[in-house]
N, C-alpha and C positions, 0 to 999 in steps of 0.2 A: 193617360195621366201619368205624369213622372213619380215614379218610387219615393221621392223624398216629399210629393205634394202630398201621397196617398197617406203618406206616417204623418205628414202637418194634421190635414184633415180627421185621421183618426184622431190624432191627440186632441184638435178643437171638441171632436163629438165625448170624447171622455171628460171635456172640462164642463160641457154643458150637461151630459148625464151625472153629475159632481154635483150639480147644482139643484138637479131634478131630483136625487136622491135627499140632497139636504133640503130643500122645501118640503120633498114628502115626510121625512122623517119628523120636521118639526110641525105636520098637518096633523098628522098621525098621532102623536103626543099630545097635542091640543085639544083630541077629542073628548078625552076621558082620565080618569084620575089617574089612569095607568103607568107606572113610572117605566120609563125605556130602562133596557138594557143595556147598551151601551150610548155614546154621547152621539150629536148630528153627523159629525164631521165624520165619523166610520160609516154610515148610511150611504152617505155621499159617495164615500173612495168604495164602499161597496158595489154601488152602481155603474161606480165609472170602470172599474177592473172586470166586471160581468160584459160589460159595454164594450170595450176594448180587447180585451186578452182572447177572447175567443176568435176575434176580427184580426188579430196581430198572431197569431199562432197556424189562421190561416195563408194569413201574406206571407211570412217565414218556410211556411210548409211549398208554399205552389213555387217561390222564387227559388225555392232548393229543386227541387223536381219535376219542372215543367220545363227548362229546356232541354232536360234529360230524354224526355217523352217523344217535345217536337223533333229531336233531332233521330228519333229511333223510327220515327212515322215518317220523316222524311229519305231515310235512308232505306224503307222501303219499299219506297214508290220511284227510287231510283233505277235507271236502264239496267237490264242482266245482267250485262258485260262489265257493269260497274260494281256487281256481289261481289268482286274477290278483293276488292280494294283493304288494306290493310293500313294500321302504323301510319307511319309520316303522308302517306299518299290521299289516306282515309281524312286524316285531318284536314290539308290541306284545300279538298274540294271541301268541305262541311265549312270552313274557313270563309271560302267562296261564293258558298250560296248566303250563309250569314252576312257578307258585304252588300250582295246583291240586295239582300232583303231588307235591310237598314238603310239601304238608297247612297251607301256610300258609293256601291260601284266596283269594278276590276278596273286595271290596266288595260287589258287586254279584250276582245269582243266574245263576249260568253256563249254557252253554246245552247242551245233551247232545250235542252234536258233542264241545266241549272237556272235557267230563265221562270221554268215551272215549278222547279225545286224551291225555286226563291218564293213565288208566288205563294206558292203553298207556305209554306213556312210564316210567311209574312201575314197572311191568313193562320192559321193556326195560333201566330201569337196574339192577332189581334180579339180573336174567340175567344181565348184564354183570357188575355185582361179584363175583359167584361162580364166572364163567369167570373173573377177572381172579385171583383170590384162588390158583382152584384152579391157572390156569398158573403164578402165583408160585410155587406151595408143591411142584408137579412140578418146575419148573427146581432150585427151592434143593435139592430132595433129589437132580435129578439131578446136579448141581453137587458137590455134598459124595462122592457115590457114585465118580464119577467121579475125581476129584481125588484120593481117598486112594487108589483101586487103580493110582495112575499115580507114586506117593511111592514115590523107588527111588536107590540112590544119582548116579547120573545124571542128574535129573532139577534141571535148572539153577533152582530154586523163585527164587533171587535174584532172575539176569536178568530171570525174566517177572512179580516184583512189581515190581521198577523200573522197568520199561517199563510196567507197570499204573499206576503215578503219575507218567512223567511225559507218561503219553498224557492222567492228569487233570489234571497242570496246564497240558499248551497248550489243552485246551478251558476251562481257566478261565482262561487270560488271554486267548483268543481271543475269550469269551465279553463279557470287560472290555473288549476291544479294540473289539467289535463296536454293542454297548453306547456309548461313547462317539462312534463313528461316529453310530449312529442317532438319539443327542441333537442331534450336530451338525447332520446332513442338516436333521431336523425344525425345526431353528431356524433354519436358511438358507433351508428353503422357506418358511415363513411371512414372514419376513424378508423374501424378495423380492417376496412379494406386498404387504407392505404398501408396498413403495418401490414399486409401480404406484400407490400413491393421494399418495404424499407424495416432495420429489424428495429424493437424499440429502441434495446439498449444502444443501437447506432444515433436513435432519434434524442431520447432522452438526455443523454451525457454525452455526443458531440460538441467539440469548439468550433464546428466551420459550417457554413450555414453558406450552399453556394446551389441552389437547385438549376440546374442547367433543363429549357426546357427544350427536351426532346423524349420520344417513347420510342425511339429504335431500341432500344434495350436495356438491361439491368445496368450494366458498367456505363452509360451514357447519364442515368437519370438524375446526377449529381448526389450531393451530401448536404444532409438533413438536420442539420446540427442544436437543436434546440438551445442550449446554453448561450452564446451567445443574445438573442433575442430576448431570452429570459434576464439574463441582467442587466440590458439596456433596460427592458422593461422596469426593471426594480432599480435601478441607479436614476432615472426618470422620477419616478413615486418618491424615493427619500430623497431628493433636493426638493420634490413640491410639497413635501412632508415637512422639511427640514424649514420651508418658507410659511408653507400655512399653520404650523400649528401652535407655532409662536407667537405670530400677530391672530389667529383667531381663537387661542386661548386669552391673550392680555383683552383682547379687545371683548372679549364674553366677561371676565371679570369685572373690567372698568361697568359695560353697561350692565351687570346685575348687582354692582354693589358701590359703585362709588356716581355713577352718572344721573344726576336731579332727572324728572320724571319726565318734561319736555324734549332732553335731549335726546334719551332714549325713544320719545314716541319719532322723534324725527330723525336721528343715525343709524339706530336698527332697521328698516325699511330699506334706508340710503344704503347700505353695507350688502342687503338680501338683495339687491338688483342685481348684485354682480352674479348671483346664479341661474337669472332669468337671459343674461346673457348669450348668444347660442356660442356652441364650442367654436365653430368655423371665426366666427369674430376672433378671436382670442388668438386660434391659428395665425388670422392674418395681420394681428397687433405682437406674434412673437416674431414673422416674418419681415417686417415693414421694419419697425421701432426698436423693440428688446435684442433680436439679436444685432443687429448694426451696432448698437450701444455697447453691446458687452466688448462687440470686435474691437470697437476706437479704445474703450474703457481701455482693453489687451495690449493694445498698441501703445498707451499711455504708460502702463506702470512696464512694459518690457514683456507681457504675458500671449501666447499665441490663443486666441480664442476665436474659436470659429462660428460665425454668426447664427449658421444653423448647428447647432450640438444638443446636449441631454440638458447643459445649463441652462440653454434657451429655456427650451421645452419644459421643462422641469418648474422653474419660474413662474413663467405664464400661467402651467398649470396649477403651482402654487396659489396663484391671486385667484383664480379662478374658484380655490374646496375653501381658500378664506370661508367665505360664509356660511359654506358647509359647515365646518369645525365650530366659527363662532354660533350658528344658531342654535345646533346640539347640545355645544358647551351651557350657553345662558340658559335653554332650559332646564338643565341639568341641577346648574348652581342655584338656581333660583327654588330649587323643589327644597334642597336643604332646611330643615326646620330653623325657622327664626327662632327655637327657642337655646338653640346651640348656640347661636351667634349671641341672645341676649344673656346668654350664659357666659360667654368668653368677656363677654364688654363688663357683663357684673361683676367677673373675677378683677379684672382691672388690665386690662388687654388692650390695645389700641385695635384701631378698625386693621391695619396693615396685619398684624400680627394674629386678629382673628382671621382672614381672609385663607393666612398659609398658614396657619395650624389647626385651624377648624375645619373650615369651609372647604376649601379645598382636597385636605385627609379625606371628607366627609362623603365629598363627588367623585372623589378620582375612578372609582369604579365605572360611573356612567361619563368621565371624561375619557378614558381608557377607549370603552366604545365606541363615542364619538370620532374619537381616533383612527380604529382599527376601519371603522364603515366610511371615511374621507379617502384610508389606505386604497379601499376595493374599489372608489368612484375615482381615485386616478391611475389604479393599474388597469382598471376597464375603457378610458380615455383612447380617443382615434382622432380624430383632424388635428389637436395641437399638433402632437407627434408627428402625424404626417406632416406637416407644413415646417414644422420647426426641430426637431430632430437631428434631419441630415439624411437616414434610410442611408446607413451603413453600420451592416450586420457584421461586425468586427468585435472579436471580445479584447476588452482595454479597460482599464481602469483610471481614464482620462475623463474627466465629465466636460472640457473643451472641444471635444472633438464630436464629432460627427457619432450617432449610435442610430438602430434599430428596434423595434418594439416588437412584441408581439402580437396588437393589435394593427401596427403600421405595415406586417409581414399579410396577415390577410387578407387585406388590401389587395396590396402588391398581388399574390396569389391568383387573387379572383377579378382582376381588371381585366378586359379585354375579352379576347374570344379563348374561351377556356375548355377541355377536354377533361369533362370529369371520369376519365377513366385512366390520368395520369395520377403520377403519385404529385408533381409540383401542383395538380390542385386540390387533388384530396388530403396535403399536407395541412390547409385550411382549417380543415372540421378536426384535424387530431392538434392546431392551436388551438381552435376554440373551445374545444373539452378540455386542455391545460388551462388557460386563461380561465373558463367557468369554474373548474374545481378550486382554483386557487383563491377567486371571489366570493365564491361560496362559503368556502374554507372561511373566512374572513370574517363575514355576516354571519356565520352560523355564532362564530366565539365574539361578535362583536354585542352581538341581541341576548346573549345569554347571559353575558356580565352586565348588560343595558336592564336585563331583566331579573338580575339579581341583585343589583341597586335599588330598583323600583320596589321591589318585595321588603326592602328594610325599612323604607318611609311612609309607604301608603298603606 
C-alpha cells in the first residue's frame, strides 16, 4: 500500500472515530441528569487524536528507521570480500541492490550475490510493511476502544484536546525554529571555510568580482569582490522601490478611503493576483516586452539603454511588490481609528486634507514597515534578475546598462558540476549569509515598527 493511501486511510478512520466519539458522548449525556464537562465536539476530536496519533507516530517512526535496519541486515549477509567496502563504493552497490529490488533494474547483468541481496531486501520490506500496517491498524482500534469506554461525564475531553494541539504547535514552531538554525549553521560553516581561501576584508570591500574557475592554486583562484554585486543588488530594489511604492501606496489610499465598497470587493483581488504570479513569468515578460520597450523608448529620445539592465529588472520587479506594498498599506490605513478621521471632518477638514494630515501621520509607522518588508522581498528576488538584468558584475552607477545581483551570483556559482571544495563555490554560502543578514536585518526593524503601530491602536 502506497504511503500517501496509508495517511488517506488513517485520516478516513480518524474521521469516523470523530463520529463514534460524538455519538458516544451525546449517548452518554442522555443517560442521566449528569451534565458533561466538556461539549460533543471534544469527545469526538478526542477519539479520533487517540485513533490516529498513536497509528501516525508509528508510520513516522518505522519510515525514519526501517530502511536504516533493512540495509544494515543486508549488508551483513553480503560476500566477505565485499566487508571492507567503504564511502562512494559502499553506496554505490547498496544503490544497486535498492534498483534490483524495486524491479527497476541495472544496466548492466548483476551478479548473484546482489540478485539475493535484492531478494532479501525486497522481502524484508515487504514483512515490514505488513507489521507496520498491522501495528497501525491494532493501535487505531486499540485507540478508538479505549477512548469511548473512558467517555464519562468527568472526563475533561477539552483540556486533553487542547494540550493535544498545543503540544502540536510548539513541535511545529520548534520545528521552524530548528530548521532555520540548521540553514543558518550550514551557511556559516561553509562560509568560514571559504574565508580560509579568500581574506574577508578582500571579500567584503572588493570592486572586482571575477572568480576564475580553477583550484591549481591561491594566485589562480580569482577575486572575490563583493561590492559590486551588492549594489547592483541595491540599485535593482530602489528602482522597484522607487516604482512600487508609489503606485501601491496611492492605490491602498484610494481603495481604503475614497473607493465605494463594490469596487473595492472587485479591484483589491484584481491588484493581489499579481503576487500569485510566479517569479519566472515576470522574468520572461521583462525579457520578451519591457526591456525591448525601454531599448526603442532609448533609441527614441537619443538614450543608450540596454534591453537587459537593472532598469529592466528593477521595473518588472516593481510591478511585481505592487501588491505587496498595497495590501500592507490598506490594512494598515484601514486599522486608523474612524474616530480621528470623524474628528478632522468635524473640525472642518475636507476628505483630501484629512487623508495627509491625519490618516496618513497616523499609519506611517506601520507604512514604514510595509515598506522596509517589500525592500527585503526584492532584495531576496532570483529569476527576474537572472533573466532581466544582464549578469554583469561591473560596479557603475548606470541603471541602463547591464548589472549583477547577489542572488543572480549564486546561481551562477552553483550551476553545473561544482567542486565544493573550491572557493568559486563555497563563495555561494558566504552570499547567502550576506544576502540573509541583510533581509533579516530588514524584517527584524520592519515588525518592530509594524508592531509598535499595533500596540498604539489596539
Amino acid at each position: 500500500m502506497n504511503n500517501w493511501v496509508l495517511i488517506c486511510v488513517l485520516l478516513m478512520l480518524m474521521a469516523l472515530a470523530y463520529q463514534f466519539g460524538l455519538a458516544r458522548s451525546r449517548s452518554v449525556a442522555g443517560q442521566g441528569a449528569a451534565r458533561m464537562h466538556s461539549r460533543p465536539g471534544y469527545y469526538g476530536l478526542l477519539v479520533a487524536l487517540w485513533c490516529g496519533l498513536p497509528a501516525l507516530a508509528v508510520f513516522l517512526l518505522w519510515t525514519l528507521f526501517e530502511p536504516g535496519i533493512i540495509r544494515s541486515v543486508v549488508l551483513n549477509q553480503l560476500p566477505p570480500d565485499l566487508a571492507g567496502l567503504q564511502g562512494n563504493e559502499l553506496e554505490v552497490l547498496l544503490r544497486r541492490i535498492e534498483q534490483i529490488a524495486s524491479g527497476f533494474g541495472v544496466s548492466d547483468q548483476p551478479a548473484a550475490f546482489e540478485l539475493a541481496a535484492a531478494e532479501r531486501m525486497r522481502s524484508l520490506q515487504n514483512t515490514g510493511r505488513l507489521a507496520m500496517i498491522a501495528s497501525m491498524a491494532v493501535l487505531c482500534v486499540a485507540g478508538l476502544v479505549w477512548t469511548l469506554r473512558r467517555i464519562d461525564p468527568q472526563l475533561r475531553a477539552r483540556n486533553q484536546v487542547e494540550s493535544v494541539f498545543q503540544a502540536l504547535l510548539v513541535i511545529s514552531s520548534t520545528i521552524a525554529i530548528l530548521t532555520t538554525i540548521g540553514i543558518v549553521l550550514s551557511m556559516v560553516g561553509e562560509a568560514l571555510h571559504f574565508f580560509r581561501f579568500v581574506n574577508p576584508a578582500e571579500f567584503f570591500f572588493g570592486t572586482v568580482w571575477n572568480p576564475r574557475f580553477s583550484t591549481t592554486g591561491a594566485a589562480d583562484q580569482g577575486q572575490f569582490g563583493l561590492l559590486p554585486l551588492l549594489w547592483g543588488t541595491l540599485m535593482v530594489s530602489i528602482i522597484a522601490l522607487l516604482v512600487a511604492v508609489p503606485a501601491g501606496l496611492m492605490t491602498a489610499v484610494y481603495m481604503a478611503e475614497y473607493a465605494p465598497a463594490w469596487l473595492r470587493a472587485v479591484a483589491k483581488p484584481v491588484i493581489e493576483v499579481l503576487a500569485g504570479v510566479p517569479t519566472i513569468v515576470y522574468g520572461f515578460f521583462a525579457l520578451i516586452t519591457v526591456g525591448p520597450f525601454f531599448s526603442v523608448l532609448g533609441q527614441t529620445v537619443g538614450i543608450d539603454i540596454r534591453a537587459t539592465s537593472a532598469l529592466t529588472a528593477g521595473v518588472v520587479m516593481g510591478i511585481m511588490i505592487i501588491p505587496f506594498v498595497s495590501s500592507l498599506s490598506d490594512d494598515i490605513i484601514t486599522q486608523v481609528p474612524r474616530a480621528m478621521r470623524d474628528g478632522s471632518l468635524g473640525l472642518g477638514a475636507t476628505k483630501s486634507e484629512t487623508v495627509r494630515k491625519v490618516v496618513l501621520p497616523a499609519a506611517l509607522p506601520g507604512i514604514v514597515g510595509a515598506f522596509l518588508l517589500a525592500a527585503s522581498r526584492a532584495i531576496g528576488e532570483t529569476m527576474i534578475v537572472v533573466l532581466a538584468a544582464g549578469n554583469s558584475p561591473i560596479l557603475h552607477a548606470n541603471p541602463f546598462e547591464a548589472v549583477s545581483t547577489v542572488t543572480v551570483t549564486i546561481v551562477n556559482q552553483l550551476t553545473g558540476d561544482t567542486d565544493f571544495a573550491s572557493p568559486q563555490s563555497l563563495v555561494a554560502f558566504a552570499l547567502g549569509l550576506t544576502l540573509f543578514v541583510i533581509t533579516l536585518s530588514l524584517n527584524i526593524v520592519a515588525l518592530y515598527i509594524v508592531r509598535k503601530y499595533r500596540e498604539q491602536y489596539e
